[in-house]
C-alpha positions in Angstrom: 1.6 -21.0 -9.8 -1.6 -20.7 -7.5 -3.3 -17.9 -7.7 -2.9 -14.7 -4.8 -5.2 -15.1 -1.6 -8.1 -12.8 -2.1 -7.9 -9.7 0.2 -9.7 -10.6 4.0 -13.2 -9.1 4.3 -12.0 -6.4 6.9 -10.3 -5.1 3.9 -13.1 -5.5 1.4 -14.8 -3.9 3.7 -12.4 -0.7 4.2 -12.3 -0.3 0.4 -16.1 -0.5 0.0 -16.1 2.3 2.9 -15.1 5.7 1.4 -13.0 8.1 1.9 -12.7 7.9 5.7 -12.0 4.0 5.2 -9.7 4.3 2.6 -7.5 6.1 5.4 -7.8 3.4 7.7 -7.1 0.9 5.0 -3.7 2.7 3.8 -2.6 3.0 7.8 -2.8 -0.4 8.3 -0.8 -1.2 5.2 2.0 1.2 6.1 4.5 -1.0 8.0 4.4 -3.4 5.5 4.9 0.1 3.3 8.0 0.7 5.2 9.4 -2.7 5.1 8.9 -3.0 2.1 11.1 0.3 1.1 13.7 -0.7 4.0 14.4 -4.1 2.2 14.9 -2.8 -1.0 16.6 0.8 -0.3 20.2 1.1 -1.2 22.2 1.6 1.7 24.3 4.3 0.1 20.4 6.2 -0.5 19.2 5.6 2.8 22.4 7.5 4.2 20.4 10.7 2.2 16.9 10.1 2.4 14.6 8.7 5.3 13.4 5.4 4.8 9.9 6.8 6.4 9.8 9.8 4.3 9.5 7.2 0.8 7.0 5.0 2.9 4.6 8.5 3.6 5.6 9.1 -0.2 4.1 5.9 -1.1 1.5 6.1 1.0 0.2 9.1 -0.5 0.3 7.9 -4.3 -1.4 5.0 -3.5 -4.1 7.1 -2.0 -3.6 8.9 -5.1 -4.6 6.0 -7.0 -6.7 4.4 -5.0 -9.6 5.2 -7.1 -8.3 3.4 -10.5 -7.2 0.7 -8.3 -11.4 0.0 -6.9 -12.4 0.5 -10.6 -10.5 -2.3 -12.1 -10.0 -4.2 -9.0 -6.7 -6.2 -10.8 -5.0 -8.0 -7.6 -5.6 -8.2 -3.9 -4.8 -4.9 -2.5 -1.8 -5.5 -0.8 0.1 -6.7 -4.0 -1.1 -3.9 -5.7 0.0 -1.2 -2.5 3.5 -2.9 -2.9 4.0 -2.0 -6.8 
């Protein structure tokens, strides 16, 4: 199995940026956020609870994490945003 692309340099350079950047860099990565909780919510779930309101949900504990995540540094970002 070949190994994940590394992360684009606009995005290394967002999560070398600080606080302000890591903003920027969670923005761009919500759509793929909410596609990502659109493809695997349970239609029966999404009848009760707003697809977007999970994806700002996400978005926030990534932010949340975002710190651990730049320590260790264990995958491109955008597989790690998706877990």
């Amino acid at each position: 199995m070949p190994a994940p692309a590394p992360d684009p340099p606009e995005v290394e350079q967002l999560l070398a940026g600080g606080p302000a950047a890591a903003g920027e860099l969670i923005a761009r990565h919500l759509p793929l956020i909410r596609q990502t909780v659109e493809f695997r919510m349970d239609r029966l779930l999404r009848a009760r609870v707003d697809p977007e309101d999970v994806a700002q949900e996400a978005a926030l504990r990534i932010a949340g994490r975002l710190p651990d995540f730049l320590a260790r540094r264990p995958m491109p970002f955008h597989l790690w945003a998706r877990r």
